[in-house]
C-alpha positions as CSV (number, residue, x, y, z in Angstrom):
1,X,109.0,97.1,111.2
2,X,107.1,94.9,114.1
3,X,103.5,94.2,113.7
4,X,101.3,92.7,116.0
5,X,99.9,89.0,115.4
6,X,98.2,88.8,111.9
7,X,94.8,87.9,113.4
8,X,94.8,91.4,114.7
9,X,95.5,92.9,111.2
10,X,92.5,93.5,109.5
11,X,91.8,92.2,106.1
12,X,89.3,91.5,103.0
13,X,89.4,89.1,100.5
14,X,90.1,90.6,97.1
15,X,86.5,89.1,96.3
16,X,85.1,91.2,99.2
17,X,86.4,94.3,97.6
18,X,83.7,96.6,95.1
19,X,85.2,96.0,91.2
20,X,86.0,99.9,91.7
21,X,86.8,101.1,94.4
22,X,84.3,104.0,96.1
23,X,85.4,107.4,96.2
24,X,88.2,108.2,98.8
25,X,89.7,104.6,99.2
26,X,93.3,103.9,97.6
27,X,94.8,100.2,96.6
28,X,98.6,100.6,97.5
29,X,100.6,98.1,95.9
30,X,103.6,97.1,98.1
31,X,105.4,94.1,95.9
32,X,108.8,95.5,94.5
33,X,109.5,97.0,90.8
34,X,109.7,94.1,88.9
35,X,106.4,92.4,90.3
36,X,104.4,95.7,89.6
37,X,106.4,95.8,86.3
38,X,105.0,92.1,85.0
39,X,101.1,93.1,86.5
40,X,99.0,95.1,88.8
41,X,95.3,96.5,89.3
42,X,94.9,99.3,86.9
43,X,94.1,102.1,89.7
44,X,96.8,100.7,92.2
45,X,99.2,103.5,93.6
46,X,102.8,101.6,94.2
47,X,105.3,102.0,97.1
48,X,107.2,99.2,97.6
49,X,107.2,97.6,100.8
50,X,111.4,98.3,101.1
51,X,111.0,102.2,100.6
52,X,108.2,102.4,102.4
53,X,109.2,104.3,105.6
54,X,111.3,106.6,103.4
55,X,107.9,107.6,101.6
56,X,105.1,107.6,103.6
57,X,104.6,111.0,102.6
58,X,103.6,109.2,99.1
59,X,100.9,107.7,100.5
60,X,97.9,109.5,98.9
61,X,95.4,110.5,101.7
62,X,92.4,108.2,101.5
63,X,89.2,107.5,103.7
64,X,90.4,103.8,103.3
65,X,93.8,102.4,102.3
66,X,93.5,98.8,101.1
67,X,97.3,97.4,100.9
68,X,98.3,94.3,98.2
69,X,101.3,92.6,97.9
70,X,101.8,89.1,96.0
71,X,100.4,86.7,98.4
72,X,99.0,88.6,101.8
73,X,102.1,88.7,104.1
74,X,104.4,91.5,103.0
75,X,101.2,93.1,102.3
76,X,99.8,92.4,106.3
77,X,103.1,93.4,107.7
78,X,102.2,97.1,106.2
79,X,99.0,97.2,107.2
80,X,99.5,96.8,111.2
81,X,102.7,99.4,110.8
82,X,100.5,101.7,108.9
83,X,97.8,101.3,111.5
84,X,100.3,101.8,114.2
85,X,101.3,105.0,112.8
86,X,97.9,106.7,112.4
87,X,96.5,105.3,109.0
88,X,92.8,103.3,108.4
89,X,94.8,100.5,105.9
90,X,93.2,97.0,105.4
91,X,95.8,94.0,104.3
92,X,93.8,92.7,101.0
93,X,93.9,88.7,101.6
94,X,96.0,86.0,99.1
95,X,97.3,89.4,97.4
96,X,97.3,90.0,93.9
97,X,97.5,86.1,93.5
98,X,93.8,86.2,94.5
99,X,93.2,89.0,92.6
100,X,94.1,87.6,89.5
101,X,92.6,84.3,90.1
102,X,89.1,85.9,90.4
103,X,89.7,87.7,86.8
104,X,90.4,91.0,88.2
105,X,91.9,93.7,85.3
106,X,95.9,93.5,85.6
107,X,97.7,96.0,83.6
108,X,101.4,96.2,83.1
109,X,104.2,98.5,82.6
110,X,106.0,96.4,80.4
111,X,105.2,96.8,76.2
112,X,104.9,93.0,75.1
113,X,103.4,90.1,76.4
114,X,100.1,90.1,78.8
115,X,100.7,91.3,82.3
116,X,101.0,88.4,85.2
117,X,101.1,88.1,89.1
118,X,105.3,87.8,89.6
């Protein structure tokens, strides 16, 4: 996957983003199994960033696709090879770490324990 420079990526702080996202706009979680496992935004739709090219066809078709990893990197990677290939994606900035930190609902797949930002 190359991707231009991440100043030309465009992004969004997770503060920037509406509480619920408007009609026709998708968060697409890219962290791997066991991050989205431990926590992640209650209406997030998760391909990880390895399988990605193997499922694009999983992407759900959106007016705009705001992508979230942990931190902002894996997460801006995906957004320019997305926008390369014909989608409107936006890399959501400091990731889920940011997410969490502003109080933002996590849910989690796992039974016990509160869900967390692995």
């Amino acid at each position: 996957m190359t991707t231009p420079p991440p100043s030309q990526v465009p992004g969004v702080e997770p503060g920037e983003l509406p509480e619920e996202l408007p009609q026709g706009s998708v968060l697409l979680d890219v962290r791997e199994d066991d991050e989205w496992q431990a926590g992640h935004a209650p209406e997030a739709v998760h391909i990880p960033m390895s399988k990605l090219v193997e499922r694009l066809d999983d992407i759900p078709e959106a007016d705009q696709l705001y992508v979230v990893c942990r931190s902002g990197g894996r997460s801006a990677k995906v957004t320019a090879y997305l926008n390369a290939n014909g989608w409107d994606a936006v890399n959501v900035e400091r990731g889920m770490n940011g997410w969490s930190a502003l109080g933002r609902p996590l849910v989690s797949d796992e039974s016990d324990g509160e869900p967390y930002v692995l």
